[in-house]
C-alpha positions in Angstrom: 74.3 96.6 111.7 77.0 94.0 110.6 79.2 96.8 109.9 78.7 98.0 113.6 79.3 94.5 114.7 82.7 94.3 112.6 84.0 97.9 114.1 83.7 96.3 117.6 84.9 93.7 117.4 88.0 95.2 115.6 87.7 97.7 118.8 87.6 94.8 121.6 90.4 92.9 119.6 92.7 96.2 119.7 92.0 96.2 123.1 92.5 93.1 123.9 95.9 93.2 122.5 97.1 96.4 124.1 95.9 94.9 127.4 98.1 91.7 126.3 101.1 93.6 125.6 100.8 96.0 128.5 100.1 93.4 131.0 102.7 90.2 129.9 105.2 90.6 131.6 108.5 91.4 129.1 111.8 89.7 129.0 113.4 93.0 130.2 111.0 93.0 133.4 111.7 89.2 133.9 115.5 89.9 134.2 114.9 93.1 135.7 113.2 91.4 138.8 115.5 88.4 138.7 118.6 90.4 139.1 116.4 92.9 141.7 116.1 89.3 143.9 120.0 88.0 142.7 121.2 91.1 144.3 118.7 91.7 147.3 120.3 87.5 147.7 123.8 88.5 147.6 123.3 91.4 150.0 121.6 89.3 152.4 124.2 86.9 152.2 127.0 89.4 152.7 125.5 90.6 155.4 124.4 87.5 157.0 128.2 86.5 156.8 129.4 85.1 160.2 132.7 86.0 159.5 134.8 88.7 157.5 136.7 85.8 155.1 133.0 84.6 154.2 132.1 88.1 153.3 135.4 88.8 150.8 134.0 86.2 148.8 130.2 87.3 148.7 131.7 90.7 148.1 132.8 90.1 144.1 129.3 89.0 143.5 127.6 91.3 145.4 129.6 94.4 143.1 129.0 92.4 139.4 125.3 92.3 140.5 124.8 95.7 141.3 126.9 96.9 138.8 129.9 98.9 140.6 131.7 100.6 138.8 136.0 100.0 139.5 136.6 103.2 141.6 133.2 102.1 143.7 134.7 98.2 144.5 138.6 100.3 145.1 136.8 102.4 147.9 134.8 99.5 148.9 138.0 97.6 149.7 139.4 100.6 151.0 137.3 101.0 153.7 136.5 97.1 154.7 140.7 97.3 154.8 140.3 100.7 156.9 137.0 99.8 159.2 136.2 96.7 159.0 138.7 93.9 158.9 139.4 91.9 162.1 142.2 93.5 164.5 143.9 90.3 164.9 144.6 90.3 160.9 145.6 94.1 161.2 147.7 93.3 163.8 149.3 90.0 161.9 149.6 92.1 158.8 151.1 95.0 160.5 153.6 92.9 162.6 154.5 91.2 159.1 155.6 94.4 157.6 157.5 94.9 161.0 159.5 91.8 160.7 159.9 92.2 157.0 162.0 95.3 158.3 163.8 92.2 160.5 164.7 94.3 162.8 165.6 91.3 165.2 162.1 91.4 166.3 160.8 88.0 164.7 160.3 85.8 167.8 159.2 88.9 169.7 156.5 89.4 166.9 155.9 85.7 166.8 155.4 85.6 170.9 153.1 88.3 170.8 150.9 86.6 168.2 150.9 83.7 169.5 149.6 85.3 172.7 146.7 86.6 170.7 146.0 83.2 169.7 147.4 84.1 166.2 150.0 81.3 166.4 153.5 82.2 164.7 153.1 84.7 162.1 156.6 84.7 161.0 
């Protein structure tokens, strides 16, 4: 009978710990779910942005967080470059490259920005 004893409660210790170590959470899960809510964060965040300057600087963040790779943040910038940036900085960057030419169109590149509200760009 003590020996009976002895074997069950050996079993319900075993048990015990297996429950333990299945059921604690580990170190790995900890920073697994910590980095899940960093980058669910830093997505909000980015897209939350009100403006496209605010969303450059989440966007480093948001690519060390979920891990991009260099040729994923290239084509990332790519595209926002492409897409998504604001016309008025297209236009200013593209009218920069156009006076950089200086084709004797400075003031004419400065009056039309300044139209657009851009002031001079030149």
């Amino acid at each position: 009978m003590e020996r009976m004893n002895e074997r069950e409660s050996s079993l319900h210790l075993t048990e015990a710990r297996e429950l333990e170590r299945t059921s604690a959470p580990t170190a790995t899960t900890e920073s697994s779910s910590l980095r899940l809510a960093h980058a669910k964060a830093m997505t909000l965040k980015f897209l939350e942005a009100p403006s496209f300057d605010e969303q450059q600087a989440v966007l480093p963040v948001l690519a060390a967080v979920q891990n991009w790779d260099p040729s994923e943040v290239r084509a990332v910038d790519k595209a926002r470059a492409l897409y998504w940036e604001p016309a008025e900085k297209v236009l200013a960057d593209r009218l920069s490259a156009m006076a950089e030419v200086d084709l004797g169109v400075t003031s004419a590149t400065n009056a039309l920005a300044g139209a657009l509200g851009l002031g001079n760009v030149l």
